[in-house]
C-alpha positions as CSV (number, residue, x, y, z in Angstrom):
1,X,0.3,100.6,-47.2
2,X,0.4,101.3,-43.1
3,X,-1.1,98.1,-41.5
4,X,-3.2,100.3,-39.5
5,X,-4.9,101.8,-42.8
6,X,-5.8,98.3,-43.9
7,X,-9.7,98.1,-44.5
8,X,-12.0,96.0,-41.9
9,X,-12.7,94.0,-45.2
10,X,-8.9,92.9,-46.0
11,X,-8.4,92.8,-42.3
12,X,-11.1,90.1,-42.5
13,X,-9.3,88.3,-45.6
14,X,-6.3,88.3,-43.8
15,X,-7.5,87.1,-40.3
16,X,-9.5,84.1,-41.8
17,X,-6.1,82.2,-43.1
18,X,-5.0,82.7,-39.3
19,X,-5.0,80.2,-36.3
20,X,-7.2,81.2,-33.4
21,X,-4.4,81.9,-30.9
22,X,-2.9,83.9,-33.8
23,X,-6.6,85.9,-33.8
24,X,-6.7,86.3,-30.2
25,X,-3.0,87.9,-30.0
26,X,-4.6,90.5,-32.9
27,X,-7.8,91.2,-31.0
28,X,-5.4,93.3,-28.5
29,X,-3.7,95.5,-30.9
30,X,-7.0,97.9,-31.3
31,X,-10.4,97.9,-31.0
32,X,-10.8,97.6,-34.9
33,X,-8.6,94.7,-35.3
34,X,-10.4,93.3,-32.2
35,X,-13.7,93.9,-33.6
36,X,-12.8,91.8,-37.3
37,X,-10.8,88.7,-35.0
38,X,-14.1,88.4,-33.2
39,X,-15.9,88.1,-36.3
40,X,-14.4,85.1,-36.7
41,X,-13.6,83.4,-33.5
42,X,-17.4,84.0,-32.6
43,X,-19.1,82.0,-35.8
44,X,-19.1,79.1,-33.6
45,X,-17.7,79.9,-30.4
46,X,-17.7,76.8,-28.8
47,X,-14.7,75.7,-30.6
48,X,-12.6,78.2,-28.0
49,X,-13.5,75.7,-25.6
50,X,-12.5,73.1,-27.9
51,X,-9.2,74.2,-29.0
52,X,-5.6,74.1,-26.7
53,X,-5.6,78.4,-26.0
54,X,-2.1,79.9,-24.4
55,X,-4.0,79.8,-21.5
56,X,-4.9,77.8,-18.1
57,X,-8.9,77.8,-18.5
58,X,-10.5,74.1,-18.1
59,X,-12.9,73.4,-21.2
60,X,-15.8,74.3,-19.1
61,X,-14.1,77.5,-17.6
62,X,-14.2,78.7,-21.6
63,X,-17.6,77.2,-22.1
64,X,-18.9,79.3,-19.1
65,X,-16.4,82.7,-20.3
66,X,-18.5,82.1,-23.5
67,X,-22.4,81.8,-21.7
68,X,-21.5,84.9,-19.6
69,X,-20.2,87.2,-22.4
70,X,-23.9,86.1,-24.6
71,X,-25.9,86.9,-21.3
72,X,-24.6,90.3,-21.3
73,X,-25.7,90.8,-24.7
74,X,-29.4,90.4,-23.8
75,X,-31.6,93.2,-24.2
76,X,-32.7,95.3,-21.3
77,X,-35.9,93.9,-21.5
78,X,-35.1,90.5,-21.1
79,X,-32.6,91.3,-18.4
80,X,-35.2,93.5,-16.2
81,X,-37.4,90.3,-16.6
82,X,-35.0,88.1,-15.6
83,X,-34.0,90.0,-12.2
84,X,-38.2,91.9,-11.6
85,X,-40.2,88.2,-12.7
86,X,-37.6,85.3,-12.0
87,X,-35.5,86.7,-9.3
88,X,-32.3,86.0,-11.2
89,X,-30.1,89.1,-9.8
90,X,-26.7,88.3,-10.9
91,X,-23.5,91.0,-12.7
92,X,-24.5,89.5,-16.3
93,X,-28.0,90.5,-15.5
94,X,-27.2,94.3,-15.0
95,X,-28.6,96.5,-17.6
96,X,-25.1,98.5,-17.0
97,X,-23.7,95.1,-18.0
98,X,-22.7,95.5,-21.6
99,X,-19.9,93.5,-23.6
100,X,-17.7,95.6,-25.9
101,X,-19.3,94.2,-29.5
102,X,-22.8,92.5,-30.2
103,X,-21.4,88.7,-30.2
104,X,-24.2,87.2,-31.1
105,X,-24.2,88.8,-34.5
106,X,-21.4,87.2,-35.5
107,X,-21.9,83.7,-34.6
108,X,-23.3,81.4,-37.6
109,X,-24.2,77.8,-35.9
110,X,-26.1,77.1,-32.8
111,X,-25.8,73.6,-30.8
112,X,-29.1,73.5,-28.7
113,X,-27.5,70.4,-26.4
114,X,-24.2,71.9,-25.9
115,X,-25.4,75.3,-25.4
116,X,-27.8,74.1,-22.6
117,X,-24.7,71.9,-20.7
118,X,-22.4,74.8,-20.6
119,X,-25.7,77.2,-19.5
120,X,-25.5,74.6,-16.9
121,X,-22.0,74.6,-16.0
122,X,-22.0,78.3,-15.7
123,X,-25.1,78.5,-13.3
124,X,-23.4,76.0,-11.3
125,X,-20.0,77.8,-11.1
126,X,-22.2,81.2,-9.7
127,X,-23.2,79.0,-7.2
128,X,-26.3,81.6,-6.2
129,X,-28.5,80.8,-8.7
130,X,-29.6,77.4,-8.9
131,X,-32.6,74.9,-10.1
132,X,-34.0,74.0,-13.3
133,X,-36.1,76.1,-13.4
134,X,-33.7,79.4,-13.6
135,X,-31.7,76.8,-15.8
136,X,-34.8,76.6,-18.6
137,X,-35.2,79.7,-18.3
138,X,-31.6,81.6,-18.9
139,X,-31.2,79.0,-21.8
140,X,-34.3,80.0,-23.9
141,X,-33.6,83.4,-23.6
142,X,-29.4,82.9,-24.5
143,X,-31.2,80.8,-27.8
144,X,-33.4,83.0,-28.7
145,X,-30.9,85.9,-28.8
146,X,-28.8,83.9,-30.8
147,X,-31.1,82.8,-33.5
148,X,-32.8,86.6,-33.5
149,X,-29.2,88.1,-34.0
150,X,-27.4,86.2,-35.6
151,X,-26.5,85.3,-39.8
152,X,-27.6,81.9,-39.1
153,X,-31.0,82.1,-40.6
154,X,-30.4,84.6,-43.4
155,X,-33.0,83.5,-46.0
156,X,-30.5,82.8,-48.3
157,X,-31.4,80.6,-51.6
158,X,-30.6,77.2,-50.8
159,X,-29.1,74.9,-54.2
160,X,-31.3,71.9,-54.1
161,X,-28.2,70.1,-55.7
162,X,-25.8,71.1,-53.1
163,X,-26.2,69.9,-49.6
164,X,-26.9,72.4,-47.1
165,X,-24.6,73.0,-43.4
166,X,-26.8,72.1,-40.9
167,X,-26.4,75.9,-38.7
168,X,-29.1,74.4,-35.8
169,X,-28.3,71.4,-34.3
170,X,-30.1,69.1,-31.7
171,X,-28.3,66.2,-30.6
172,X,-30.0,64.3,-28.0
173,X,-29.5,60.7,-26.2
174,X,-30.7,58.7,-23.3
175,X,-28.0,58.5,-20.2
176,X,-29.4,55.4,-18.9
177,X,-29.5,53.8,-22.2
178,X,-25.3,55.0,-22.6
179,X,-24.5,53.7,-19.4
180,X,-26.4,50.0,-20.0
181,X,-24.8,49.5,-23.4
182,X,-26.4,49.1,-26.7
183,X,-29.6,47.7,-25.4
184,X,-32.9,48.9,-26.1
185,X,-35.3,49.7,-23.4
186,X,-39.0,50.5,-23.5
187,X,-38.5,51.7,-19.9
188,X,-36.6,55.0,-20.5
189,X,-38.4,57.8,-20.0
190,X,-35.5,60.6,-20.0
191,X,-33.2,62.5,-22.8
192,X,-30.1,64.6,-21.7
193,X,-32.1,67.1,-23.3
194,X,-35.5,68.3,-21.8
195,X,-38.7,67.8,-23.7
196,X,-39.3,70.6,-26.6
197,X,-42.9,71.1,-24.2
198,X,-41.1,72.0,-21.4
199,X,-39.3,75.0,-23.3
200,X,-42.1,77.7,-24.1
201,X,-40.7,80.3,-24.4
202,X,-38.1,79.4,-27.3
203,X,-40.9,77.5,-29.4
204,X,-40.4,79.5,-32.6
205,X,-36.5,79.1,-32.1
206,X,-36.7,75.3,-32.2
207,X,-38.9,75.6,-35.1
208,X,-36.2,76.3,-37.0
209,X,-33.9,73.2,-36.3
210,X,-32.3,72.0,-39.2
211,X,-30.7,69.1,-37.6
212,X,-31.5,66.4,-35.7
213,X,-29.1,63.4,-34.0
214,X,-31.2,60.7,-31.9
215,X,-27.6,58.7,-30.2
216,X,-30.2,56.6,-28.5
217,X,-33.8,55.2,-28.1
218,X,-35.7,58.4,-26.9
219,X,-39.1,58.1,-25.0
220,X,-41.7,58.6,-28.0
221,X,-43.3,61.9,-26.2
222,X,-39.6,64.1,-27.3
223,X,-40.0,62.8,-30.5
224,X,-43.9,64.1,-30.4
225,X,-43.1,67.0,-29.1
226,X,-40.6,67.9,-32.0
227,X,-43.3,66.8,-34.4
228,X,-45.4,69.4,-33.5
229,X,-42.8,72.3,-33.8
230,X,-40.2,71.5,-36.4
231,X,-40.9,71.1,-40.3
232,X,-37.5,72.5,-41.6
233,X,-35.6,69.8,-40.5
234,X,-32.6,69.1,-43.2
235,X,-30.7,66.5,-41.9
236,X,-32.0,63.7,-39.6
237,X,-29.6,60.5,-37.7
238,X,-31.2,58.2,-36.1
239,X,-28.7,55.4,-34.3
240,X,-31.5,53.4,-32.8
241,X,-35.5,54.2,-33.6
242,X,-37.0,50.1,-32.7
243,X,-39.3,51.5,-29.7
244,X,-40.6,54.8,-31.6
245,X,-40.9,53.4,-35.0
246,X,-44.0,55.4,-36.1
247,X,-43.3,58.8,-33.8
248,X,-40.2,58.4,-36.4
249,X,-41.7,57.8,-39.4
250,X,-44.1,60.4,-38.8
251,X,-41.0,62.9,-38.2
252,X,-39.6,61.9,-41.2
253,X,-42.5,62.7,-43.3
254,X,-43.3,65.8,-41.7
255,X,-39.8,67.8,-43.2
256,X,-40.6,69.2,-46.1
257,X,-37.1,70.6,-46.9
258,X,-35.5,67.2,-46.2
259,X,-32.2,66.1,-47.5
260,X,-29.8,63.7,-45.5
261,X,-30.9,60.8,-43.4
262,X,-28.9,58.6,-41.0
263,X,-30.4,55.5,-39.8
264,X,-29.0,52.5,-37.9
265,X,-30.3,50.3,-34.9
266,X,-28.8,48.6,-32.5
267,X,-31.3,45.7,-32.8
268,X,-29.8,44.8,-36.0
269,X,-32.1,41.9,-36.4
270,X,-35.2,43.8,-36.7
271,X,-37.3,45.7,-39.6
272,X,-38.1,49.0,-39.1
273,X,-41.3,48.9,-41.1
274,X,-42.6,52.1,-40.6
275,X,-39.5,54.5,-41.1
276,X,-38.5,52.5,-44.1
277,X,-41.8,53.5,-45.5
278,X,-41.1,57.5,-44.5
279,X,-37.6,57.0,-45.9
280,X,-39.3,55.6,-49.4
281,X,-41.4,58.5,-49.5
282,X,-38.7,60.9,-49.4
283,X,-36.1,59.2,-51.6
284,X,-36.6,61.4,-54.6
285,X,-35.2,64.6,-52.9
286,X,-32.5,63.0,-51.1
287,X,-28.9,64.0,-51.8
288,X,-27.9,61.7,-49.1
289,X,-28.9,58.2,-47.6
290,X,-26.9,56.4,-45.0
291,X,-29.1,53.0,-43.8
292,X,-28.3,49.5,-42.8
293,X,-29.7,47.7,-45.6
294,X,-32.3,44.7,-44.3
295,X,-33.7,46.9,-41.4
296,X,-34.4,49.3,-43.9
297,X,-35.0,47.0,-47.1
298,X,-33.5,47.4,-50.3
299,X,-36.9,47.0,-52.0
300,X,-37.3,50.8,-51.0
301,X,-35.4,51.6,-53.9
302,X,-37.7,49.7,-56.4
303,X,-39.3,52.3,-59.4
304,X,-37.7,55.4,-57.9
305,X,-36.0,58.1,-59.7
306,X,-33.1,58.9,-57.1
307,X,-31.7,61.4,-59.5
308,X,-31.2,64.0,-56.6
309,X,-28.8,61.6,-54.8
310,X,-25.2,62.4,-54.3
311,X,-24.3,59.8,-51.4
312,X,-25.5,56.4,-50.7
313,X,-24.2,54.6,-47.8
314,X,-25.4,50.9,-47.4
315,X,-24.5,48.8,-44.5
316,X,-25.3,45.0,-44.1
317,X,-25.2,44.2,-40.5
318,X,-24.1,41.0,-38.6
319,X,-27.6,39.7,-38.4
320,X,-28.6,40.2,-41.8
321,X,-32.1,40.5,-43.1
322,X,-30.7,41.3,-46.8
323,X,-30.8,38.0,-48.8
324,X,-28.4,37.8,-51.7
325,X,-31.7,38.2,-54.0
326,X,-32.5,41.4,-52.3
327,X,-28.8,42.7,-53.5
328,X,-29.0,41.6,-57.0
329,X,-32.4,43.3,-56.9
330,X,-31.2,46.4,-55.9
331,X,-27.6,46.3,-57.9
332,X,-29.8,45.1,-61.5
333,X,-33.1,47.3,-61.3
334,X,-32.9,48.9,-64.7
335,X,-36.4,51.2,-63.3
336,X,-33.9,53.0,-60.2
337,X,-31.6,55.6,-61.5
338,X,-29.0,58.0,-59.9
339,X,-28.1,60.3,-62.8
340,X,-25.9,62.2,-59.7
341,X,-24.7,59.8,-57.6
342,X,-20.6,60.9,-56.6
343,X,-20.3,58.6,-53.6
344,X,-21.1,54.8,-52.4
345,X,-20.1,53.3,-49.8
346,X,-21.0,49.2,-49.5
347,X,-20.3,47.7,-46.2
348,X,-21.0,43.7,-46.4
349,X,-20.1,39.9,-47.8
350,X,-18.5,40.3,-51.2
351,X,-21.0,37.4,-52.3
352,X,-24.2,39.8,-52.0
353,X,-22.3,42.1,-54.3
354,X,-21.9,39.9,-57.2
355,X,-23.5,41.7,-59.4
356,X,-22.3,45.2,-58.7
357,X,-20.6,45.6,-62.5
358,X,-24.0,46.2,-63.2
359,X,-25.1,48.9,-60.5
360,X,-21.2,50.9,-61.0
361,X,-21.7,50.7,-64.8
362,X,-24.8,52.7,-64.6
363,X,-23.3,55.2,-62.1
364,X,-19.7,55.2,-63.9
365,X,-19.9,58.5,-65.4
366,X,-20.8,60.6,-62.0
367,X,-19.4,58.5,-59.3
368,X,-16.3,59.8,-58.0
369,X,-16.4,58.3,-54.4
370,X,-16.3,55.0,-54.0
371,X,-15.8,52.8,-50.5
372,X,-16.3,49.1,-50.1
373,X,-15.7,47.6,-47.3
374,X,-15.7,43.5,-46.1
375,X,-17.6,42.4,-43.0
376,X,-15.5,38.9,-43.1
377,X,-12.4,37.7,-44.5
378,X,-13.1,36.2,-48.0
379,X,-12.0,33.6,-50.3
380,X,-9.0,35.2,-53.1
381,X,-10.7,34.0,-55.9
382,X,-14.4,36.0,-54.9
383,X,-12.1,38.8,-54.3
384,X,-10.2,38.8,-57.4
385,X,-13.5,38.1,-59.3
386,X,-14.9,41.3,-57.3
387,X,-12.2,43.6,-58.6
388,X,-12.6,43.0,-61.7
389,X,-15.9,43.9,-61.8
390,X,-15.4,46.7,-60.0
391,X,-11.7,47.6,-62.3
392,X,-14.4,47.9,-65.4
393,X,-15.8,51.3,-64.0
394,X,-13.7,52.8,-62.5
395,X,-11.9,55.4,-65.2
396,X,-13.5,58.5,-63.0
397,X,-13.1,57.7,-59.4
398,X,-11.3,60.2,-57.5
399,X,-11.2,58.5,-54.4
400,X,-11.1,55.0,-53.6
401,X,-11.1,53.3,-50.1
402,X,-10.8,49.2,-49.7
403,X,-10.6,46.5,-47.5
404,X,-7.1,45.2,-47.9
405,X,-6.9,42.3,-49.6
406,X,-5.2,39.5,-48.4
407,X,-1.9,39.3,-51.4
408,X,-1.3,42.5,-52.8
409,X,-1.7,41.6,-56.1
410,X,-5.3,42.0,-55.7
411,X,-4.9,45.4,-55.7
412,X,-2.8,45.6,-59.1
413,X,-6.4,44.7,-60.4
414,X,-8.4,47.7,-60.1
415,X,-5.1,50.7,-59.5
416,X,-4.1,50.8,-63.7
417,X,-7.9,51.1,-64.2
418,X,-8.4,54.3,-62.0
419,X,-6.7,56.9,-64.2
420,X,-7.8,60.1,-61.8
421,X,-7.1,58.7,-58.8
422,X,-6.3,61.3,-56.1
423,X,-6.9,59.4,-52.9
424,X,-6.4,55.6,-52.1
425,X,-7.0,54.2,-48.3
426,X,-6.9,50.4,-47.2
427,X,-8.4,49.5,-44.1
428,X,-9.0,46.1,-41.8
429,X,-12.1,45.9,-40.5
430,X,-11.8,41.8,-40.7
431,X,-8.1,41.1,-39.4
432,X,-7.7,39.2,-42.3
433,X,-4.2,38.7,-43.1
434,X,-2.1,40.1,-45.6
435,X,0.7,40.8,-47.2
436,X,1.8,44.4,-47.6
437,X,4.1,44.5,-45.1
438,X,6.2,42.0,-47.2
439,X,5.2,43.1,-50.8
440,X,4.8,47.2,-49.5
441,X,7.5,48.0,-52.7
442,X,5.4,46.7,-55.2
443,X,2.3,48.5,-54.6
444,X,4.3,51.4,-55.8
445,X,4.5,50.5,-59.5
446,X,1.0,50.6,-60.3
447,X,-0.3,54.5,-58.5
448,X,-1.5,56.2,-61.0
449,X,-0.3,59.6,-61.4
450,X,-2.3,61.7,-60.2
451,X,-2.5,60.3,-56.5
452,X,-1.7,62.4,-53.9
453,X,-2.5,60.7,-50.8
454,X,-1.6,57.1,-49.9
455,X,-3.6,55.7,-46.9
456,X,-3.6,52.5,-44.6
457,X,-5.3,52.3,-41.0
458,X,-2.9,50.8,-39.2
459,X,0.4,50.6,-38.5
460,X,3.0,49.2,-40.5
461,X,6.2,46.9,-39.9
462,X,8.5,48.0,-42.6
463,X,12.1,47.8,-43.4
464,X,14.2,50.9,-44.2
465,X,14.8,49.2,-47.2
466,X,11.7,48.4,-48.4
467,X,10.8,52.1,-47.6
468,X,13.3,53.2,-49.8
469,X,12.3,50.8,-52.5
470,X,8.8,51.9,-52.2
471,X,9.4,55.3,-53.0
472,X,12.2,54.8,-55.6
473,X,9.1,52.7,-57.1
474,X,6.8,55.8,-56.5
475,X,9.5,58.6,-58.1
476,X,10.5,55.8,-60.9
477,X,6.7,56.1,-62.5
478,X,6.4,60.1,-61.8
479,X,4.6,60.5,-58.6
480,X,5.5,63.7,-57.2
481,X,3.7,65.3,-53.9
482,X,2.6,62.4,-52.4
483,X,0.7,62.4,-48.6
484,X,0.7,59.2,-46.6
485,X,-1.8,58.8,-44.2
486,X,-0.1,55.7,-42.1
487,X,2.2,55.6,-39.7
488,X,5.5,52.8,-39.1
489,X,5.6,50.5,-35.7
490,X,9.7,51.1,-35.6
491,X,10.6,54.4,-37.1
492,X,14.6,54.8,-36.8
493,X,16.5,57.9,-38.4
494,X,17.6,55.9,-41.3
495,X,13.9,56.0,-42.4
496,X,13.8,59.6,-42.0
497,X,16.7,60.2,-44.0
498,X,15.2,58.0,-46.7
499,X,12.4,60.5,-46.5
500,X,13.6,63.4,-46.5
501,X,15.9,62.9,-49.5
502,X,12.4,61.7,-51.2
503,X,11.2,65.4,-49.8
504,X,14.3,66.8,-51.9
505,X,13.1,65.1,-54.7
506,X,9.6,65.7,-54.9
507,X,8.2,62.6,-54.6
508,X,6.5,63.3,-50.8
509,X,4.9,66.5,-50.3
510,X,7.2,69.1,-48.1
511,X,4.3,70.7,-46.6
512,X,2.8,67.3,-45.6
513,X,6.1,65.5,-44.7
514,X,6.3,68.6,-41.8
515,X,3.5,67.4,-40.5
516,X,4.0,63.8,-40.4
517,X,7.1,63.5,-39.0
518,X,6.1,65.3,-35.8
519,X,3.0,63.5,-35.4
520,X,5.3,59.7,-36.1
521,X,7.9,60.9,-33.8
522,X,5.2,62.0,-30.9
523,X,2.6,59.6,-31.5
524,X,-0.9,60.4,-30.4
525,X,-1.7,62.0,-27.0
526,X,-4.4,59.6,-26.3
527,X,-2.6,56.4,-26.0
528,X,-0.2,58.3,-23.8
529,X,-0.3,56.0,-20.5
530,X,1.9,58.7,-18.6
531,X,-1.3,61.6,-19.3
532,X,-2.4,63.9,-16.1
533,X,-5.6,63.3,-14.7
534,X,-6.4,66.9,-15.8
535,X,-4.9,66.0,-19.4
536,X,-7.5,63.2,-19.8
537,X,-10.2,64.9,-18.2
538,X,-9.6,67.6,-21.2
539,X,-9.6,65.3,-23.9
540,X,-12.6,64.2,-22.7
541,X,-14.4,67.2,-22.8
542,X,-13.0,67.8,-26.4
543,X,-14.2,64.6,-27.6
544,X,-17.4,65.4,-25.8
545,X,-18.1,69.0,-27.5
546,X,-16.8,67.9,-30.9
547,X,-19.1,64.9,-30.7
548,X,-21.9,67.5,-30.2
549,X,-20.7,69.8,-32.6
């Protein structure tokens, strides 16, 4: 077949397995190829702004290449209202301004904060239009468009047991409150965002949000003000909440379609009473909770059916409010079930989770997921204790991350128990010490079979030889295409001719070693001391945008 005969729909099968400088170079052959690369570099533009193009554009040069080409695609009755009513003559404005495809119909996510920045930025790079309120204005019309042309709302049928991609996104924060630290303030009375009231003309746009990210303490009037519009909200974090408890609450209670929530203050050593409440009443059709346990109590759980839950996260703070009794409450209530539950992650003092035998016995046969992580070093013998418990259950986990203990041997527990075994990742949240630097060979006796990825987050101090023994140890029992996620401290070229020949073999994966050994030999960009002033600035504006995204 002549490439040029290929049909816009294997053109699009094709161009989706390609990188996005790959799709750019094909969106100059013709106008057809052009036309199905666009397709796909426009769902969510703002990652072209994102990635590193063969180019010499800024972040926000892209961001405002992007807010130009979507003001041309306004219609000419917007554009005549925008030059006859507001004054705002500018090229993009023209009605004989007209991009070469529709964009908008292509793109399938909308970021409400990150599309009104770069709005920004491009105003301010014109340099003849300025003000808010030209600013307001330009931005309600570009969202609008976007949400009136686009797939993103395409009344499809959602799965109730599936969680549903968030497509519009509001993340909000207070400046003041980032720039004093994590201190609460009943003072601020400012988002980065403006107030939903202040936006008229896109109040039916808004209504539609489907997620919501409070970063900070927000004056109780935003929150208000989104009360009153939005009640299709599916996904709702909240990292603060303790001066708008019931604006919150009432929020919460208000989304009918709910599914996820996120909620953490930075007052750890307060209730909030009123959101716990909200959070109660929704629990049922949940698939996903993420709360520190003691502002939110565990009591919330008490007589429900959380059947529809897939995640649980539960996080004991520093300041606890969670007694011990609280946790054996929640791990031993035989009226709570999660007939679905696939992943838990418990963050605290392996002495409140004494009794978790119980709680994993009753979700052994759907949990696959399963993360536990220490706030504080512990004694060996609570730990030990701990993993048996938790070794018991654990015949169906798929994925299993952990607090290093501190002698490896702790480990050798709970890895013969987890026959499916996929992933394994050891962190250190407690700088306790330990051992696997010392006993790194032996861990790889006991992987069961069918791992394939072998993390640890941080970096290790190991001999060649003890490399080499490791992965002898790993070939020896039948491991074969094995991904690490860690990197070494001293990596010499014996260690990569140990790995290479365990490449040969089979036991690493060739695809992943590739990979690896470019990012070990580089290291990361970000602890690079010798980086350009403009090479920081743009890995701050990734970080930024992703963080929004």
């Amino acid at each position: 077949m002549i490439i040029q005969q290929f049909s816009p729909e294997l053109l699009t099968e094709i161009f989706g397995n390609l990188y996005i400088n790959d799709l750019l170079v094909c969106a100059l052959v013709n106008r057809k190829w052009s036309a199905n690369a666009m397709r796909i570099l426009w769902k969510c533009p703002i990652q072209l702004a994102t990635f590193p193009l063969k180019n010499t554009k800024s972040p926000q040069e892209k961001l405002c290449s992007i807010i130009s080409t979507i003001v041309k695609c306004l219609s000419i009755e917007v554009k005549n209202k925008l030059r006859n009513v507001y004054g705002i003559i500018i090229d993009e404005t023209k009605n004989e301004s007209v991009p070469m495809f529709d964009y908008c119909l292509f793109m399938e996510k909308l970021n409400f904060v990150i599309m009104f920045k770069a709005t920004l930025f491009w105003l301010n790079s014109l340099g003849c239009v300025t003000g808010l309120i030209y600013h307001h204005i330009i931005f309600q019309e570009i969202c609008n468009l976007v949400i009136i042309k686009s797939n993103i709302l395409n009344n499809q049928q959602r799965d109730t047991n599936k969680m549903t991609e968030a497509k519009i996104v509001l993340s909000a924060y207070n400046p003041k409150q980032m720039l004093e630290g994590e201190i609460c303030n009943r003072n601020y009375k400012e988002s980065d965002f403006p107030l939903p009231s202040h936006l008229p003309l896109m109040t039916q746009t808004l209504s539609r949000l489907e997620r919501v990210t409070l970063n900070t303490c927000i004056q109780p009037r935003f929150i208000y003000d989104l009360n009153n519009i939005c009640r299709n909200v599916l996904d709702i974090s909240i990292h603060c909440g303790c001066n708008d408890d019931q604006h919150l609450a009432d929020f919460i209670n208000n989304q009918e379609k709910l599914q996820k929530i996120v909620l953490f203050s930075f007052k750890s050593d307060i209730r909030l009473e009123k959101i716990s409440k909200a959070i109660k009443n929704k629990l049922e059709q949940l698939l996903s909770l993420n709360i520190s346990a003691g502002q939110v109590p565990l009591e919330i759980f008490n007589n429900k059916q959380c059947n529809q839950l897939i995640e649980l996260h539960l996080v004991d703070c520093d300041q606890s409010l969670t007694k011990l009794s609280d946790w054996n409450q929640f791990l031993c209530c035989n009226d709570t079930s999660f007939k679905n539950l696939k992943k838990l992650e418990l963050q605290c003092n392996i002495k409140n989770l004494e009794k978790i035998g119980t709680f994993l016995q009753k979700v052994s046969s759907s949990l696959r997921k399963l993360i536990l992580i220490r706030n504080n070093p512990e004694d060996q013998i609570l730990i030990d204790k701990f993993y048996k418990n938790v070794a018991k259950y654990s015949s169906n986990l798929i994925q299993l991350d952990l607090t290093i203990p501190e002698f490896i041997e702790s480990l050798i527990i709970i890895l013969p128990s987890c026959k499916k075994l996929e992933y394994l990742n050891l962190r250190d949240p407690c700088n306790q010490p330990n051992d696997l630097n010392e006993r790194f060979p032996l861990i790889g006796k006991y992987f069961p079979l069918s791992l394939k990825k072998f993390g640890v987050e941080f970096d290790l101090n190991v001999s060649k030889e003890k490399i080499e023994e490791f992965l002898n140890n790993c070939f020896n029992i039948g491991i074969r295409k094995l991904s690490l996620g860690f990197y070494f401290m001293d990596f010499t070229l014996d260690h990569e001719i140990i790995m290479r020949r365990h490449v040969q073999l089979g036991t690493l994966s060739s695809e992943f070693y590739e990979y690896w050994i470019k990012e070990q030999k580089e290291g990361n960009m970000i602890y690079d001391e010798n980086l350009t002033v403009q090479d920081k600035e743009k890995d701050y504006w990734f970080d930024f945008i992703r963080e929004c995204m």
